[in-house]
N, C-alpha and C positions, 0 to 999 in steps of 0.2 A: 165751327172748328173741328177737323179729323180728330179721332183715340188716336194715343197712341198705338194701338193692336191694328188699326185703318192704315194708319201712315205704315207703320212695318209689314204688314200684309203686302203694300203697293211696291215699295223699295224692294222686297227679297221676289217682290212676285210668290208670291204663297197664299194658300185662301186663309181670312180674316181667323177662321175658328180654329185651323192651325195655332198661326201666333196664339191666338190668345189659349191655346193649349200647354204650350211653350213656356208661355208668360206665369202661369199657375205653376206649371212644374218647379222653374226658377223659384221661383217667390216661394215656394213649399221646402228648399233645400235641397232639388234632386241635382247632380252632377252634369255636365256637359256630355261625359262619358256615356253615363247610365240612360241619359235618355236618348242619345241616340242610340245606345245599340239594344235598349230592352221597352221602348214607348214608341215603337214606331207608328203604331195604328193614331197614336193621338197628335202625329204631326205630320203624316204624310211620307215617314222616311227620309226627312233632311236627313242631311251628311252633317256630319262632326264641325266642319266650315260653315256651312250656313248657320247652323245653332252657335257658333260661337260668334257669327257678326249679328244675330238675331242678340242674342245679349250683350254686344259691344253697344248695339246701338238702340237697344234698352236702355241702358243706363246715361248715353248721353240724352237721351230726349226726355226721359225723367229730372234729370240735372235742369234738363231746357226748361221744362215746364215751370219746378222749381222755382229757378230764377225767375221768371217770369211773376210769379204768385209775392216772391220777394219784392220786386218794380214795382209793381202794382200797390202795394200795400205802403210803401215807402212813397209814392207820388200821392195817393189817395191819403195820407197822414200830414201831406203839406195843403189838402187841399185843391189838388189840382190835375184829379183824377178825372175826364172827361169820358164819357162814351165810345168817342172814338177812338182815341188814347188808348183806351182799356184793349176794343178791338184789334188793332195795331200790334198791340204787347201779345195777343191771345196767338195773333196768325204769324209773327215772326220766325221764322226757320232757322236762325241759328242764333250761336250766343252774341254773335258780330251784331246782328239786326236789334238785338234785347237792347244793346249798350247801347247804340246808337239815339235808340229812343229814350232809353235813361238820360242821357248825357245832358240834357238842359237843367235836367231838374236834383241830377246827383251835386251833394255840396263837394265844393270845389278848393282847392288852398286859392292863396288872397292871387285875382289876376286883373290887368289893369283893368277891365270890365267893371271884376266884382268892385274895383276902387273909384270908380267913374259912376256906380248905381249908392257909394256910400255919401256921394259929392251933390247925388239926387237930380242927376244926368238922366235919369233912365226916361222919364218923359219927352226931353228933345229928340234923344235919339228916335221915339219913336215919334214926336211930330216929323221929323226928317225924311224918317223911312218910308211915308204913306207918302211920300211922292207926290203932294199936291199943287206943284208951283210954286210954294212960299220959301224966301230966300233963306239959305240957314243960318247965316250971320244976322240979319233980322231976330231971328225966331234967337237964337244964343245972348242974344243981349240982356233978356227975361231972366239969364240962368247966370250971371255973372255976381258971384258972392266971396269975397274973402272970406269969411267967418268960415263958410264950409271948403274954402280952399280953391273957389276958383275963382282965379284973378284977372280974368281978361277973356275977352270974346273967344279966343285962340284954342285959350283951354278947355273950354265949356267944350268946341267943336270936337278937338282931338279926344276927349270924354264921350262924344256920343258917339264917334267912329270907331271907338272902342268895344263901346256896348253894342252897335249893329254888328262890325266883324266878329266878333265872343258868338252874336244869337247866330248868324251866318253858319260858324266854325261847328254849332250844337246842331244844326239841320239834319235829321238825320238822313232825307233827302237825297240832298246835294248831297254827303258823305256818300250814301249808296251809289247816286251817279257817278261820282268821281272816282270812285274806288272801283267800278267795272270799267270806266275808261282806263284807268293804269293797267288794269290786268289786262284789257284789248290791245289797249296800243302804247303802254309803256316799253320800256327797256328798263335790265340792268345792268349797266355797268361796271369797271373794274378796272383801277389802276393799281401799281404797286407802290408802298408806301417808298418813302425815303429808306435807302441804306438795304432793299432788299437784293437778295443776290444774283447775277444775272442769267445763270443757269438753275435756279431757286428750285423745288417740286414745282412751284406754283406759277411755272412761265409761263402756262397755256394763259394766263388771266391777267398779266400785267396791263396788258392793253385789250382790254376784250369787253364787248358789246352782244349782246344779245335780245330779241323782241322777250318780254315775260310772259306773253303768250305759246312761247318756244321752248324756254328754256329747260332744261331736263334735272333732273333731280341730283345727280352726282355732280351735276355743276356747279348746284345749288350748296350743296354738302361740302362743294373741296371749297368754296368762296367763304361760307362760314368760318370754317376751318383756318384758313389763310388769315380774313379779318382777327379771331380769335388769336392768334399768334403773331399779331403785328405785323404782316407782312402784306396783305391786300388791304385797301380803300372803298370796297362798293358801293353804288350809290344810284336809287330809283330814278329815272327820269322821265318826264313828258316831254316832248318836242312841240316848238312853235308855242302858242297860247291858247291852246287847247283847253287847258285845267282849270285857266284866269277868266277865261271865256262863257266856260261851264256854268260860274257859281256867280259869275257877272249874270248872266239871264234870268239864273233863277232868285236872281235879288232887284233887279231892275223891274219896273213897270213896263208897258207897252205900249207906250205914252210918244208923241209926239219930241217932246226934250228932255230926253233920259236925265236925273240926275247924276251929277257930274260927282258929287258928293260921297252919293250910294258907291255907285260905281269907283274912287277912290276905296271906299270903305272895304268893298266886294273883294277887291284886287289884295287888302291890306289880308282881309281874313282868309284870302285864297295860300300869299307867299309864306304869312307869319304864322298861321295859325292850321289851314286846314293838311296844304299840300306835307307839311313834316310830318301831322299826324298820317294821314296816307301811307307815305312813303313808308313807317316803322310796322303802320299794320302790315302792307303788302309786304315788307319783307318777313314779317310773320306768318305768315300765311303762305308764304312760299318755303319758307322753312317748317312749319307744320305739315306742309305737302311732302315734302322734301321726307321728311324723316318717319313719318306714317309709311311712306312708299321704303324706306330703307328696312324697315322694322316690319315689312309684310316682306319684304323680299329675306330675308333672314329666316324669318319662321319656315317662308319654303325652302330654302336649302339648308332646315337644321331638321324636318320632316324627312327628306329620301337617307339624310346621311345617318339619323338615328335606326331606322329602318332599314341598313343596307344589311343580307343577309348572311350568319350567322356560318362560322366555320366549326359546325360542331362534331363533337363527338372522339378529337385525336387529341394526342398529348402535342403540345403546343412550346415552344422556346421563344420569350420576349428575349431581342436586344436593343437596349438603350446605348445608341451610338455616342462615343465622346473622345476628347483627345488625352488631355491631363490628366482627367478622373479616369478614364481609362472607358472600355466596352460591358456596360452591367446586363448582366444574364439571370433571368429568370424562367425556369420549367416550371410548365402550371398543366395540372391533370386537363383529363376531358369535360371536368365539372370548375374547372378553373381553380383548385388547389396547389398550392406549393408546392412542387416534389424538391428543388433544390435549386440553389443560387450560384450566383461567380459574379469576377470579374475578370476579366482579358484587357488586352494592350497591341491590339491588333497595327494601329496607328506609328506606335515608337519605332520598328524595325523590322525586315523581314524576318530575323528569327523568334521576334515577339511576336509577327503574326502567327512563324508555324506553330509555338507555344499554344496560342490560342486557338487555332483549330485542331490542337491534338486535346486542349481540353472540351473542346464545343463536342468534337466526336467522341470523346468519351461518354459527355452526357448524352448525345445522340443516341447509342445505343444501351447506355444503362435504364433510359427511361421510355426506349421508342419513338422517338418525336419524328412527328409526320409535318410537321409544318414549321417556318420563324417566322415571327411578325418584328420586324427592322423598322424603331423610328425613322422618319425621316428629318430629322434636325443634326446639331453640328456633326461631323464625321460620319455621317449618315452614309456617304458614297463610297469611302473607303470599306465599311463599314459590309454593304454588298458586295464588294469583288470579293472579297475575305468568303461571305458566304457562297458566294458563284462555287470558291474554288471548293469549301470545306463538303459542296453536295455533289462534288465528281465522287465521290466515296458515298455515297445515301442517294441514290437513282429513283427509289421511291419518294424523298423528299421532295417539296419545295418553299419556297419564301414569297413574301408579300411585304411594298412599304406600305407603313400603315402612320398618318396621321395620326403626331403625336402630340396636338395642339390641347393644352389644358391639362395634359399630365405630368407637369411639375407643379401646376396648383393644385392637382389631386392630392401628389403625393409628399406635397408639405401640408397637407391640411389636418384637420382634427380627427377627420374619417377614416384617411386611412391611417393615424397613427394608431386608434382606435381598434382599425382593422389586421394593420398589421407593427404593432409592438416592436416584435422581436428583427425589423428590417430597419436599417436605415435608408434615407429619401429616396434616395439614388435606384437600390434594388427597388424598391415603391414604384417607381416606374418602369422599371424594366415588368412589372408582372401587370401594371395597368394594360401595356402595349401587347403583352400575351393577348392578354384577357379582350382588350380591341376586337383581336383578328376574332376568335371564338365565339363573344356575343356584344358585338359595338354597342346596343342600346344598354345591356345588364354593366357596362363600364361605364359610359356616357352618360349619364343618371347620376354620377356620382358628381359630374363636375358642373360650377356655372355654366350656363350656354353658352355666355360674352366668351368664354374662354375658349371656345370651340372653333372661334375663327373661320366659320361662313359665313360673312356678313359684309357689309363694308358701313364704314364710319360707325359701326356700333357702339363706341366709346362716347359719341358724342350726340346721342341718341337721348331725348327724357329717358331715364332709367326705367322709372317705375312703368310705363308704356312699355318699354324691352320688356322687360320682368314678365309681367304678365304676357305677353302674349307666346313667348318661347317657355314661360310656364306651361302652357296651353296646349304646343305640340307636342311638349316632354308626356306632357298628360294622357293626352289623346296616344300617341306612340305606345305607351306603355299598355293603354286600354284592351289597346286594339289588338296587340299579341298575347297579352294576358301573363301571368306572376307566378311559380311555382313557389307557393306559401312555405315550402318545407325548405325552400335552398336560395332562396330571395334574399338581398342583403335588404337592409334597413330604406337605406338609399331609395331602392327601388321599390321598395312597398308602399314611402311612404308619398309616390307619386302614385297609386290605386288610388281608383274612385272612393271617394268617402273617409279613407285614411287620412290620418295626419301624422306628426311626425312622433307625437307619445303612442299612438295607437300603431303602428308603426314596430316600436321600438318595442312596445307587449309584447304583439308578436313572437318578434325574434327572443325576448324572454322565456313568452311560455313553453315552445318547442326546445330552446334548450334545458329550461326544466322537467319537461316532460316529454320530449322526445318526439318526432315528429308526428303533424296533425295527421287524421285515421278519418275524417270527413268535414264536410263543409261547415257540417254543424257544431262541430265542435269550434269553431272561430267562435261562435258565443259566451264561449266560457274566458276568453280572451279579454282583460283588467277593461275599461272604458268603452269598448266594442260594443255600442248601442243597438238598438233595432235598427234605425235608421243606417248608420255607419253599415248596418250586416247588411244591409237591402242594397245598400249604394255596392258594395266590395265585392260580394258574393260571387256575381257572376263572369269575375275580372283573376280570383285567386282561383287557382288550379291546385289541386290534391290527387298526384298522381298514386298516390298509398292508399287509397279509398277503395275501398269495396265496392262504390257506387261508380261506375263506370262515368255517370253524368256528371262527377264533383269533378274530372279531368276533361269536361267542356265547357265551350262558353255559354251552357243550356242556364236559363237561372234558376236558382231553387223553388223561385214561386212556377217553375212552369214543368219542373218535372213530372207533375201527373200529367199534362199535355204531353211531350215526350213518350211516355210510355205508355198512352194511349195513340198516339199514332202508330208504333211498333206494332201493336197489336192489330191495330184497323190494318197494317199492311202485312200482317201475317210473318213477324220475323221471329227468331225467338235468339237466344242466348247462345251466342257462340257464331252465329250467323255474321255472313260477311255484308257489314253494313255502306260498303263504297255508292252503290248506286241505287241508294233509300233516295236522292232526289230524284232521280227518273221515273222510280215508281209510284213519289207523291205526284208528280205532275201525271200521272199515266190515270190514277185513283183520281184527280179533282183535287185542287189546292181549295179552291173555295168550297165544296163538301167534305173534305177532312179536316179544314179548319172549323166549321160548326160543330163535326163530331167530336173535334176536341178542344171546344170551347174556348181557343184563343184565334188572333186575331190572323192572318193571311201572311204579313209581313215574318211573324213570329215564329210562324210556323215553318216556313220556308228557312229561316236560320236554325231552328231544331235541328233539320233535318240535315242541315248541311254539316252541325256541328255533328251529329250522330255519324255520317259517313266517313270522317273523318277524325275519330278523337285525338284530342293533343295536337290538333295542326298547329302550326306555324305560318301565317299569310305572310314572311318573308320568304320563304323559302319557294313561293312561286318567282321570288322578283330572279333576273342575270348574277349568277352568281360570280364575286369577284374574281379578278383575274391573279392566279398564283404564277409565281416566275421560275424560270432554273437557271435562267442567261441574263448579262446584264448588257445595257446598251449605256453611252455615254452622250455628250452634248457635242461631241466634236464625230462622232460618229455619224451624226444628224446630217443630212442631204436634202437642199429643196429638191420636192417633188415625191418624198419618200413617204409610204401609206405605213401609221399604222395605228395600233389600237391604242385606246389609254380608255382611264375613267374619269367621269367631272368632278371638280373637289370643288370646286364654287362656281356660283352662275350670281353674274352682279350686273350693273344695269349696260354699262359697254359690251358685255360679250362674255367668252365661259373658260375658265382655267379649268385643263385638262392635264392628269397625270400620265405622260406617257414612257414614265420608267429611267427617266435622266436626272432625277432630283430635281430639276427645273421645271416647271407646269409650264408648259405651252398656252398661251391665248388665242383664242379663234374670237376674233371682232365680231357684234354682232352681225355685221356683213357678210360675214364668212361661216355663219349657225346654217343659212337657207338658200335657198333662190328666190324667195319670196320677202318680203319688209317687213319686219316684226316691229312691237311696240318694245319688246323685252323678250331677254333668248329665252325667258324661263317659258316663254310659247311653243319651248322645242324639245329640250332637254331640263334634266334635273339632277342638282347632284346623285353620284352613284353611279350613275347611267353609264353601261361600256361603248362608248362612239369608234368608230374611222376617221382619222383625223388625216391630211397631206401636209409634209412640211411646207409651209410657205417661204419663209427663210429662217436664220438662225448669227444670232449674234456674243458670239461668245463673252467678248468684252462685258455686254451689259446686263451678257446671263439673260438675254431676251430669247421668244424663241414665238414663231410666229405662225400658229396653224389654220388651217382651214377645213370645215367639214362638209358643205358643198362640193370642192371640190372630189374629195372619196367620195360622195354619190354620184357625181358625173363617171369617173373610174368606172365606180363598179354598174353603171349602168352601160358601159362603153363594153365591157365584157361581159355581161350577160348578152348586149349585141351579136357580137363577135361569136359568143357563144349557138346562140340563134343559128348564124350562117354557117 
């Protein structure tokens, strides 16, 4: 039997001493983070993805093994623990295969079997089963007892056909065969139940058929969905006698005059017993397929959107759009401070709107503001023209809609009541929606992910599988850009490698008792901030107050005398402009200035980059978003018309693109390529700024129908034209 370090080696394609590198770090407490970005030499350089399916699937084959050792010990306590058996339980690949073999020997609640072996049936059934020629109504005569309750040939028989279909039904066999025949060549099904309505969401499936070899996973997800709400029927099927046929051969002898009997019995254990179990795993299985793929597709489109780049440095104006409650304004510094709040009434009237842009321009110029960041929820649209008009007056300005999904659970929550006391809800999220445009992940951090709305069916998702894995990118995200320890909220510290959410919340204590941290090392003196916790965080919190140039990189503390041992091996000194320290390590030998400075190749090479660069930002290479000064409408829109937007979700049909109408246009997967994809996310990713052409547009249903193919054929048609 393979280690498990054998088996995950083969699966990731990675050599075995990797994994098992991997495996010691985990098991030692080190971080997903920490080890990809400071153990490379001891794994080869995975990426932050590999490492984290390297321990997704650590821990199910641990589970497997487990289980397995649990079978084992529970069959060999009855007795009837064989050799083979054991080998069987040892080489099983999943949890499906463990049970299956379990299944004879797990106690059971009372089934007509178990009440046919208490009646002391169990011997005919098996003279019966050995197929030797002898008549079974013969052989039942022997077995015919009132006292134990069986009273006639009849019954004795219908007792042993019980106990043969029950051992049949426990095969675990035949179950394996039969359960890859439904996924080869079943269907599922779908009607609608009684009373559903005939234009329903769910009309694509009232009558629908599909092979389960075929079927896609958001099919899979809105059928659930549907059944769960009373309104869909689905139901597995096999065609013809395939299934009956199956578990007839592998019970029948191969004998001259099959019995008639067996084969009764076969047919009974195939309709009663086997085929329902079937049909509830394969929809299980289809639904674990289903929602693994939804909850991987989520984590990549809550990765580009957490990660999209940061508008820093201006004074910034949230407006939270609305009608009743009126237009909430919030001015927030370049470091995302309060300078001052309102409300407007933009909505009620035109002279409530000039109201409100003689107050927006007031603030305009009392505070400087270079940018608005505009929900996009109710009043949202009106909401724009208002700003269109109030930046014919501020030529330097512009505006951006900024997804405001998750920011009324922000800012009814503990945190920001916490954070912001002195506001009520309302203004809470006009300064979330500032804070958006400025730095999407330093806001984004605050809220659940579910709440974030790239996903699809996420509600109906295992949670605690959600959870973690969008825990995961939150993580990874945050890593990867790194924390300024002095202006960090809680929130966000306490997704740092190694942090939790008291050490966290020290922190942010001890800097307001004692005023901001002065280097790395003082995080030590920080209430529960253990060695470990400091090994793991270190190289993730930034100290731009630091004397030490190196506490404002991603360099880690254990490797700064490497660091300034390379400086020197390349002749730089203090004050010196460090942009093109990579070019000069590769020019000097990576592999002989990493021995002269006693770390590893990998390590060295991110030194040097973190050195050329202090306090980078790796968003701030990505397209920076698009700011506006005009606004365009839905009835403005013309098939054939090219223009820009950004992806605000990519789901398994195809990619919702923001292109400035408050209505996200969809481009079908058929409309991502010229070529057939599995899934758009093989092209684009949220954030992304695409050319999209209108395809059509439907005002009524608020539909609107793009294509991005077609803008590549354009602009390759003009770059022609161009040519000539």
């Amino acid at each position: 039997m393979q280690s498990i370090t054998e088996i995950l080696a083969k699966e990731l394609g990675q050599k075995q001493e990797y994994v098992e590198n991997v495996v010691a770090l985990i098991d030692e407490g080190n971080t997903i983070p920490f080890i990809a970005r400071y153990r490379k030499e001891m794994h080869g350089a995975m990426d932050d993805t590999t490492l984290r399916n390297l321990e997704t699937r650590l821990t199910y084959l641990r589970n497997l093994q487990q289980r397995r050792d649990e079978v084992k010990k529970s069959i060999e306590n009855q007795g009837k623990l064989t050799e083979e058996l054991s080998a069987a339980i040892d080489n099983a690949a999943t949890m499906t295969e463990v049970e299956d073999l379990y299944r004879p020997y797990k106690q059971k609640r009372r089934t007509r079997g178990s009440v046919a072996r208490e009646k002391g049936l169990e011997p005919l059934a098996e003279a019966i089963f050995a197929q030797d020629g002898q008549d079974p109504s013969l052989l039942a005569e022997g077995y015919v007892d009132p006292e134990k309750g069986v009273n006639s040939i009849e019954e004795a028989l219908q007792g042993a056909n019980d106990i043969i279909a029950e051992n049949l039904s426990d095969d675990a066999d035949i179950r394996k065969s039969l359960r890859e025949l439904v996924m080869r060549r079943g269907l599922l099904t779908c009607k609608a139940e009684e009373g559903a309505e005939e234009e329903g969401v769910y009309k694509l499936y009232y009558d629908f058929s599909q092979p389960i070899s075929r079927i896609l996973d958001h099919q899979i997800l809105a059928i659930n969905r549907g059944e769960k709400e009373g309104i869909l029927k689905p139901n597995v099927a096999l065609s013809g006698n395939e299934g009956a046929a199956l578990v007839c051969r592998a019970a029948l002898k191969p004998v001259m005059h099959v019995s008639a009997f067996v084969r009764a019995a076969a047919e009974d254990a195939y309709e009663r017993l086997i085929f329902p179990s079937i049909q509830r795993e394969v929809r299980n299985e289809l639904s674990d397929r289903a929602y693994e793929g939804a909850i991987h597709n989520f984590a990549l489109n809550l990765k580009p959107l957490l990660m999209q780049p940061p508008v820093k440095g201006f004074v910034t104006m949230g407006l939270d759009p609305g009608y009743r409650n009126g237009c909430k304004v919030a001015v927030v510094d370049a470091t995302g401070k309060v300078l001052d709040t309102s409300v407007v009434y933009p909505t009620f009237s035109e002279r409530k709107k000039q109201e409100a842009i003689a107050i927006l321009s007031g603030l305009m110029r009392k505070h400087s503001v270079r940018h608005i960041a505009i929900g996009n929820g109710t009043a949202s649209r009106e909401t724009e023209a208002m700003t269109v008009e109030l930046l014919k007056s501020f030529p330097e300005a512009s505006y951006m809609i900024v997804n405001e999904a998750g920011a009324s659970v922000y800012s009814a929550s503990p945190l920001a009541a916490e954070e912001f006391p002195e506001y009520d809800v309302n203004l809470r999220s006009a300064v979330s929606i500032a804070r958006r445009l400025q730095d999407p992940l330093a806001e984004l951090v605050k809220i659940d992910p579910k709440a974030i709305g790239v996903g699809q069916y996420q509600h109906d998702c295992p949670q605690k599988e959600l959870d973690a894995a969008l825990g995961a990118v939150v993580e990874d995200c945050v890593n990867a850009v790194g924390v300024d320890a002095n202006t960090a909220s809680r929130s966000l510290l306490q997704q740092v490698s190694g942090l939790t959410a008291t050490t966290a919340k020290n922190i942010v204590a001890y800097r307001e008792e004692n005023g901001p941290f002065t280097s790395r090392a003082q995080l030590k003196k920080v209430p529960k901030l253990g060695p470990k916790a400091f090994e793991q965080c270190a190289g993730f919190l930034r100290i731009p107050e630091s004397k030490e140039i190196l506490d404002n990189t991603g360099v880690h503390p254990e490797s700064y005398a490497a660091a300034k041992a390379l400086l020197n091996l390349l002749g730089c000194k203090k004050g010196d402009n460090l942009s093109d320290l990579t070019a000069k390590l590769e020019a000097y030998g990576l592999s002989k200035a990493a021995a002269e400075c006693a770390v590893g190749e990998p390590t060295l090479l991110d030194i040097a980059k973190e050195l050329s660069k202090p306090g980078r930002d790796p968003r701030d290479e990505l397209p920076a978003p698009i700011l506006r000064k005009d606004v365009l409408e839905m009835k403005d829109l013309k098939p054939g018309m090219e223009l820009t937007g950004t992806v605000r979700n990519v789901i398994d049909f195809g990619v919702f693109v923001d292109i400035g109408v408050h209505q996200d246009g969809l481009v079908h997967i058929s409309e991502v390529c010229n070529r057939r994809l599995r899934h758009p996310s093989e092209m684009v990713k949220v954030g992304d700024v695409v050319k999209v052409v209108v395809l059509s547009v439907d005002e009524k249903r608020h539909r609107i129908s793009l294509s991005m193919k077609q803008a590549g054929k354009k602009n390759a048609q003009r770059e022609t034209q161009n040519t000539k």
